[in-house]
N, CA, C and O atoms as a GROMACS GRO file, in nm:
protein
  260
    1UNK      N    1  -0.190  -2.895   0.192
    1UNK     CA    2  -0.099  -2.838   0.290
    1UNK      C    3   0.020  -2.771   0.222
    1UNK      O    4   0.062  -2.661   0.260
    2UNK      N    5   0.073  -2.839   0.124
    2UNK     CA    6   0.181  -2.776   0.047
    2UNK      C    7   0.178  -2.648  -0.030
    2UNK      O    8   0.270  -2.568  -0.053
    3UNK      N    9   0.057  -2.645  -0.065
    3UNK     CA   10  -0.006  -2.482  -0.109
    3UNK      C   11   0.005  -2.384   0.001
    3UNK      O   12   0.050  -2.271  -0.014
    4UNK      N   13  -0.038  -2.432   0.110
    4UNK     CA   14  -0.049  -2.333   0.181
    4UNK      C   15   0.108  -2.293   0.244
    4UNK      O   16   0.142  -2.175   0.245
    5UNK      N   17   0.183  -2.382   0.287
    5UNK     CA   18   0.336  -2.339   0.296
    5UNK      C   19   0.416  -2.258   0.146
    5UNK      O   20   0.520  -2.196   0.166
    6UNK      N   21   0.379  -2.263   0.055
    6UNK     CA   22   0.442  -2.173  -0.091
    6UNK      C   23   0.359  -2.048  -0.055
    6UNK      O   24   0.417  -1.939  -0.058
    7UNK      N   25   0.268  -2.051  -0.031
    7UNK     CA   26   0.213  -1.930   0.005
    7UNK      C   27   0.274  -1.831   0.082
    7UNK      O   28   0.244  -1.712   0.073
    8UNK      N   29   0.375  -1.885   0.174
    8UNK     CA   30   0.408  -1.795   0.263
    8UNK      C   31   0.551  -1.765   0.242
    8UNK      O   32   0.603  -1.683   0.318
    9UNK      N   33   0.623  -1.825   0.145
    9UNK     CA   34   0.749  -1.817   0.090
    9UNK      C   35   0.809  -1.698   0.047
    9UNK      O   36   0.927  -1.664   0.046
   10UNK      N   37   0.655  -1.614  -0.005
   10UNK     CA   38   0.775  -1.456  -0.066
   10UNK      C   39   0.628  -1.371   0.024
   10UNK      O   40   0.533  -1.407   0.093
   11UNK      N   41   0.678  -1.255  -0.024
   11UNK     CA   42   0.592  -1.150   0.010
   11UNK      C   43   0.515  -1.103  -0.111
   11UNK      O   44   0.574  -1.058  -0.210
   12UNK      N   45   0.370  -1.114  -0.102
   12UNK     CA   46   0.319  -1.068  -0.246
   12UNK      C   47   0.321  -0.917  -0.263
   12UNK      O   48   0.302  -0.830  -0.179
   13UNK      N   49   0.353  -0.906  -0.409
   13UNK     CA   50   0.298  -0.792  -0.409
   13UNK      C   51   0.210  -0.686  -0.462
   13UNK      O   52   0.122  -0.744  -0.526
   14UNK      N   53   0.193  -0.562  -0.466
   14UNK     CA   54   0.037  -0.515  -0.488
   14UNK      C   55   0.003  -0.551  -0.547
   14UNK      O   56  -0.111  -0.577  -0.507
   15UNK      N   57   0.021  -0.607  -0.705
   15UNK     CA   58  -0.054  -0.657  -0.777
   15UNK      C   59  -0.114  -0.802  -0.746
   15UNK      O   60  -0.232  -0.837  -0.750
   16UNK      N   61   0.005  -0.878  -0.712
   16UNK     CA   62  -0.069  -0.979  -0.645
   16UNK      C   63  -0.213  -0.982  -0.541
   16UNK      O   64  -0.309  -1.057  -0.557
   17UNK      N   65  -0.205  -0.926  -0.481
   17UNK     CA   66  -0.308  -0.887  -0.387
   17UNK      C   67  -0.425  -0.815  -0.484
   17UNK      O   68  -0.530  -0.873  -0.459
   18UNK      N   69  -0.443  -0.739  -0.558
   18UNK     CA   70  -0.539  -0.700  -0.650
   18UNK      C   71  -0.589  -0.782  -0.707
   18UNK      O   72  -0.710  -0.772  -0.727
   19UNK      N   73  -0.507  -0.909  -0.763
   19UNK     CA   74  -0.564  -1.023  -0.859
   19UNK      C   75  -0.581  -1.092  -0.819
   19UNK      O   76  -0.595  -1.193  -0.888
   20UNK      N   77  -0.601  -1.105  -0.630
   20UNK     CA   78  -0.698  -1.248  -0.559
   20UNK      C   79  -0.830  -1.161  -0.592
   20UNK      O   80  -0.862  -1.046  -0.621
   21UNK      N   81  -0.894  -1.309  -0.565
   21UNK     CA   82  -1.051  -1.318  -0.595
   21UNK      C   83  -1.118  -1.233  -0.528
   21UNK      O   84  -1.191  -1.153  -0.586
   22UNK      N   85  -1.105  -1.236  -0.361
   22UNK     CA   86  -1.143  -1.192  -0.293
   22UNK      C   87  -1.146  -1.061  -0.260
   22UNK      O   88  -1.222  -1.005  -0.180
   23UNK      N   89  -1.025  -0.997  -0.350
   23UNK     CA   90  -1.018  -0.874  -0.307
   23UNK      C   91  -1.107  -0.736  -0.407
   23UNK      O   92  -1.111  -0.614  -0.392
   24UNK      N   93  -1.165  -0.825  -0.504
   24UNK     CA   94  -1.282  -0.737  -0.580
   24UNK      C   95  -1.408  -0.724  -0.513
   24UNK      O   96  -1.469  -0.632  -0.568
   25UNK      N   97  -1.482  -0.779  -0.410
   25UNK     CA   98  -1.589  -0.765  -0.354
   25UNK      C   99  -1.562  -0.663  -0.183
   25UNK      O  100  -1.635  -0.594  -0.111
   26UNK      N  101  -1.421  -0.707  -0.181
   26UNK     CA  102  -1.352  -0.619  -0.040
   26UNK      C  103  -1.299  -0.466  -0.047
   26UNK      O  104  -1.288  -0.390   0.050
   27UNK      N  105  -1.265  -0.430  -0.204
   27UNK     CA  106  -1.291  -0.337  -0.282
   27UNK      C  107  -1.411  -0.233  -0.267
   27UNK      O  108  -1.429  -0.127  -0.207
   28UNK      N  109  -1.492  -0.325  -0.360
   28UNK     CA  110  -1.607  -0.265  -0.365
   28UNK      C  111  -1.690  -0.237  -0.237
   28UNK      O  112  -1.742  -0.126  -0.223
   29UNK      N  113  -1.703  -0.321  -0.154
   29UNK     CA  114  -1.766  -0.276  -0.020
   29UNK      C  115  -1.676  -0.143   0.055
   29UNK      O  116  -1.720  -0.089   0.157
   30UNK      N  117  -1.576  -0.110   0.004
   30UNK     CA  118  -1.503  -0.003   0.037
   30UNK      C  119  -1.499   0.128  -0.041
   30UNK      O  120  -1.439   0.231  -0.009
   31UNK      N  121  -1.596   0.100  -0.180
   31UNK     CA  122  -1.634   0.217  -0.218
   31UNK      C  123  -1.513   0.230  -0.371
   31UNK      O  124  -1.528   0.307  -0.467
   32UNK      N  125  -1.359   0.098  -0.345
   32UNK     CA  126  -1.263   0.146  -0.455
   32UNK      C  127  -1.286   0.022  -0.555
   32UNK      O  128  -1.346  -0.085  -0.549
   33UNK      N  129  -1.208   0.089  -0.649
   33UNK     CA  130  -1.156  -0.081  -0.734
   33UNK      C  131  -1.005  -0.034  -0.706
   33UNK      O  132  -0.958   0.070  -0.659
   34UNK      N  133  -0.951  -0.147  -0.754
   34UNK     CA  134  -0.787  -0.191  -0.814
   34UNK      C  135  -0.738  -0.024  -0.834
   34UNK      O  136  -0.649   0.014  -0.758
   35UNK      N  137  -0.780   0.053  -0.910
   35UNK     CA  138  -0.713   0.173  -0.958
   35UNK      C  139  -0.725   0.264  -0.862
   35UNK      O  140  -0.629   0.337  -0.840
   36UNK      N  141  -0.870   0.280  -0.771
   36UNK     CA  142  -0.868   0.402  -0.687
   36UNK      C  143  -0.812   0.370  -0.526
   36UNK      O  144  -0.798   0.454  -0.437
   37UNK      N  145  -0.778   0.196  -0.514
   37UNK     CA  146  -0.717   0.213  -0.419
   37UNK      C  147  -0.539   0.244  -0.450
   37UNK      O  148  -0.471   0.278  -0.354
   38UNK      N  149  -0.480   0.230  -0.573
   38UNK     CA  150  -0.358   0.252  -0.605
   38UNK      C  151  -0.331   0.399  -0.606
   38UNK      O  152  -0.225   0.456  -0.580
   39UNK      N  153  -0.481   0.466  -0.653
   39UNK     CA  154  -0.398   0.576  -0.648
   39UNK      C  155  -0.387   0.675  -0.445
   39UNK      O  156  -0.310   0.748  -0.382
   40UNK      N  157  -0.520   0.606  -0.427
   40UNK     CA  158  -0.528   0.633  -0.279
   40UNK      C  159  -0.376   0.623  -0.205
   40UNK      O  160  -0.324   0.720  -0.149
   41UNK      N  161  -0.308   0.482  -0.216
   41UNK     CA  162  -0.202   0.451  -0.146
   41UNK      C  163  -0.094   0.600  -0.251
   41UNK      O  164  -0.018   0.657  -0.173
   42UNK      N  165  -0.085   0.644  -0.363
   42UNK     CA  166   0.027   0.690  -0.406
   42UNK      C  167  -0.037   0.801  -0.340
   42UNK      O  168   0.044   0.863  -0.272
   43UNK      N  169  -0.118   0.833  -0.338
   43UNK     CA  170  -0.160   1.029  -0.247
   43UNK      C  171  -0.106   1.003  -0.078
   43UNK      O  172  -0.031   1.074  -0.011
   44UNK      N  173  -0.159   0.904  -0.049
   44UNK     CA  174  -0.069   0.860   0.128
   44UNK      C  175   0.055   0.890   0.112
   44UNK      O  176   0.115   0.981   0.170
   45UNK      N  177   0.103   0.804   0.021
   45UNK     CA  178   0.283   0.777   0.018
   45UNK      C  179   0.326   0.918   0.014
   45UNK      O  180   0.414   0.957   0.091
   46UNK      N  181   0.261   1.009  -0.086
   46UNK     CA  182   0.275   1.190  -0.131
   46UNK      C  183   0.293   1.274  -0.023
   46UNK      O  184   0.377   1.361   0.000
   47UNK      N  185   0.145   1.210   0.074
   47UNK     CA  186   0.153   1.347   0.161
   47UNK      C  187   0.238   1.302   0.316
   47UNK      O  188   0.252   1.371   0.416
   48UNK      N  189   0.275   1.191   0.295
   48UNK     CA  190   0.394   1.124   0.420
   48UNK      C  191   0.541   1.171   0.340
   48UNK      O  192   0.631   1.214   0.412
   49UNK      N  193   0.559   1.166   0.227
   49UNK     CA  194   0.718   1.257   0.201
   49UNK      C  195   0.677   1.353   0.195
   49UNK      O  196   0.772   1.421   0.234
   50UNK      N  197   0.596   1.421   0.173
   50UNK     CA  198   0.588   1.570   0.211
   50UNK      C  199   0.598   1.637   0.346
   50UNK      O  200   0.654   1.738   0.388
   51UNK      N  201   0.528   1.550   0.395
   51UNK     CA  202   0.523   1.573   0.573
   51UNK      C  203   0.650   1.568   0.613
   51UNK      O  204   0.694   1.666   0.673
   52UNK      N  205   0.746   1.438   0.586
   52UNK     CA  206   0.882   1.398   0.628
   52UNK      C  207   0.961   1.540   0.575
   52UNK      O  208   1.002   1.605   0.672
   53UNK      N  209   0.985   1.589   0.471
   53UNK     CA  210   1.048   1.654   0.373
   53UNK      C  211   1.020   1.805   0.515
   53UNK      O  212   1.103   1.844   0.596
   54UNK      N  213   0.896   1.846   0.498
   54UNK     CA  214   0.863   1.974   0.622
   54UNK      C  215   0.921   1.965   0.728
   54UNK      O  216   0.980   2.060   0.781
   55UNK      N  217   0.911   1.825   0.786
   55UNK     CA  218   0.930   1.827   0.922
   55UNK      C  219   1.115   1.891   0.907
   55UNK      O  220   1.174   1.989   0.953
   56UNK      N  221   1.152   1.785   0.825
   56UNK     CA  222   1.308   1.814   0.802
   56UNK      C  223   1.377   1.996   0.768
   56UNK      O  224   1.480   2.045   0.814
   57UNK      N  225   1.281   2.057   0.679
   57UNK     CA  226   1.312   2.198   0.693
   57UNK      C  227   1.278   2.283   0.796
   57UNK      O  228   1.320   2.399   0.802
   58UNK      N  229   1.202   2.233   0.880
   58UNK     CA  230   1.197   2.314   1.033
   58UNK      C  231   1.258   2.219   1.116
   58UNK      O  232   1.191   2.200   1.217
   59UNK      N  233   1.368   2.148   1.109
   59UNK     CA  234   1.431   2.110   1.206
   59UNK      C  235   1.362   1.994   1.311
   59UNK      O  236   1.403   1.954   1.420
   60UNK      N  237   1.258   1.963   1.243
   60UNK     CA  238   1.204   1.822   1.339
   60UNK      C  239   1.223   1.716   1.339
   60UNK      O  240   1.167   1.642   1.420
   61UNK      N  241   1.302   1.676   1.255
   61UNK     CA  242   1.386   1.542   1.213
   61UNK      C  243   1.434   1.532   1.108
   61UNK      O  244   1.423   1.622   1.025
   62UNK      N  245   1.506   1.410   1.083
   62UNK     CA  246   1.546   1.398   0.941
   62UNK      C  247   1.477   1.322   0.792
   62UNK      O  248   1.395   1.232   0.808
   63UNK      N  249   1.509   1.359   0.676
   63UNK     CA  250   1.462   1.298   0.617
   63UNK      C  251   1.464   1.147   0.612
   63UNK      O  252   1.370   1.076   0.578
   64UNK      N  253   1.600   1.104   0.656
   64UNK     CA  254   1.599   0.929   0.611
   64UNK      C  255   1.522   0.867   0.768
   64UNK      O  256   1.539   0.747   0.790
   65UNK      N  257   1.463   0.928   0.844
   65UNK     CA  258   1.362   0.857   0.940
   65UNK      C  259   1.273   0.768   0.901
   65UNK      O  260   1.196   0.717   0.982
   0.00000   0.00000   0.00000
């Protein structure tokens, strides 16, 4: 029981989540490993400030939204 309450103490992060067990077979049934989902998330993150960044030069909002 005590494992499972430390568990919930911080927020892991990406790497953490890459180096459970489970997440190499949840991976692969998805076609990535460890590297092509990192870079997947950095092309998301890319084309959401880019999007934000546009919207902001035609006047559709701001950048810190």
């Amino acid at each position: 029981m005590a494992g499972r309450i430390d568990c919930c103490r911080y927020e892991p992060s990406l790497d953490d989540l890459l180096d459970d067990e489970m997440m190499a077979p949840v991976l692969r049934s998805s076609g990535f490993d460890a590297q092509g989902l990192r870079n997947m998330m950095a092309a998301t993150a890319d084309r959401i400030d880019h999007r934000r960044i546009d919207d902001h030069r035609r006047g559709e909002g701001s950048v810190e939204d």
